[in-house]
C-alpha positions, 0 to 999 in steps of 0.5 A: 500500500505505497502512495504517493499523495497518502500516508497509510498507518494502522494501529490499534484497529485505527486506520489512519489515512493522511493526505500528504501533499502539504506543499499545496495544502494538500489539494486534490489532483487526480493522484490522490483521488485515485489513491483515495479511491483504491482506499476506500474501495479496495485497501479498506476491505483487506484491512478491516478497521474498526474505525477510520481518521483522515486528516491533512499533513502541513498547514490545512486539512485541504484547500480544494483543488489543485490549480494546476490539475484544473488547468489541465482539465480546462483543456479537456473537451466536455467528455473528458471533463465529465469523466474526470468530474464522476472521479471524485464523485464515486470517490466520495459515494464509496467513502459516502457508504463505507461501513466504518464510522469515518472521523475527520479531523480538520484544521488550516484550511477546508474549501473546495474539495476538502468541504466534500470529504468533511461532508462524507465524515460521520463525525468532523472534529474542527480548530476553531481557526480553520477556514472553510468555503465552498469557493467554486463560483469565484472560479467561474464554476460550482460545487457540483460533484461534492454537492448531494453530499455537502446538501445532505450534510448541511441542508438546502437553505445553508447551500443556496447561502453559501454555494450563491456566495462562495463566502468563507467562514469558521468553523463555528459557523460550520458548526452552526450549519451541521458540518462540524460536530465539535469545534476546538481551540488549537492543533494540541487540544484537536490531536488530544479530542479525536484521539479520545474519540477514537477511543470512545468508539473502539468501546462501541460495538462493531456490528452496531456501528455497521447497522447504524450506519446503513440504518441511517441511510435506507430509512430515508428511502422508506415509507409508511408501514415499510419504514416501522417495518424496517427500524422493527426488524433491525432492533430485532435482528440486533437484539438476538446477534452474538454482539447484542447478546453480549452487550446486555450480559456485559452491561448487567455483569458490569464489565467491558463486552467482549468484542 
């Protein structure tokens, strides 16, 4: 697993996947999103985490694309740049539906392309200096590929807001909005918060992180009696799963479950 735009580390069933481009504020180029891609559908698989970090080397989490990268692209006829474009989007799906819980940790920088990965995170720890933007139109184009999942993740009123604007704001603002979930006061304390994070999670059943997580997602899908249907079936099944059996008997016991 040797990338050129990634460091890979796993440890204590973390893995930790860090983009390594620190000289351009790690902005993407269509090397680190097919490295990122081969992660998150293929390496991931082979691995088997119980929980995933990814985080920015140097000075900033991501400051979106690399200008470089997109002149070339602006030289593309429309097939080609629509090809490039599904790129990052199926990109973003795969981590979008990776069945580990995925935890962000942002400082620096987050505009552009990095404003798509803090969406796709299930939990986003945030200095409360960084800068975040969806700064496309200053470009003369639009946060298209990362759209349905910055939509999703912060709705449609804050989108028509800040997608119209291209405005930058901090992280307390992108915590108002639902993108962040914590926000803290300098790079130390933001190692020290996702570290105890990540141990919070390791504490939490794997089956359940997994079901949640796919819960979440086919829910929205669903209607009237198929719905109720639905959340019955998955508390049942949980609830007479080896993990869930376990779970309860630790609880009652006073003991850590074993899994």
């Amino acid at each position: 697993m040797n990338h050129k735009t990634l460091l890979i580390d796993y440890s204590n069933k973390v893995l930790t996947i860090t983009l390594n481009r620190p000289e351009l504020r790690n902005a993407f180029n269509d090397e680190l999103i097919a490295e990122l891609t081969l992660v998150f559908k293929k390496e991931i698989k082979q691995i088997n985490p119980r929980v995933i970090l990814i985080k920015g080397n140097g000075k900033a989490f991501s400051a979106g694309g690399d200008l470089n990268w997109m002149q070339k692209c602006s030289g593309y006829s429309k097939k080609q740049n629509a090809s490039d474009a599904k790129k990052l989007s199926q990109l973003l799906e795969a981590m979008n539906t990776c069945p580990y819980p995925l935890v962000g940790q942002v400082h620096g920088a987050c505009l552009g392309g990095g404003m798509g990965l803090a969406s796709v995170c299930d939990y986003v720890v945030a200095t409360k200096e960084t800068l975040f933007g969806f700064t496309e139109a200053r470009l003369g184009l639009i946060p298209a590929t990362i759209g349905p999942f910055c939509i999703a993740k912060i709705g449609e009123s804050y989108a028509r807001a800040y997608f119209l604007s291209a405005e930058r704001f901090n992280a307390e603002r992108a915590y108002q909005m639902g993108l962040v979930h914590q926000v803290v006061e300098n790079e130390e304390i933001l190692s020290a918060s996702v570290q105890t994070l990540l141990a919070d999670i390791l504490e939490l059943s794997p089956q359940a992180l997994k079901t949640a997580k796919n819960f979440i997602r086919d829910i929205q899908n669903k209607k009237g009696i198929a719905k109720h249907n639905y959340a019955a079936q998955t508390l049942a099944n949980l609830r007479a799963s080896p993990e869930g059996q376990e779970g309860i008997k630790a609880f009652l016991e006073k003991r850590k479950a074993n899994w």
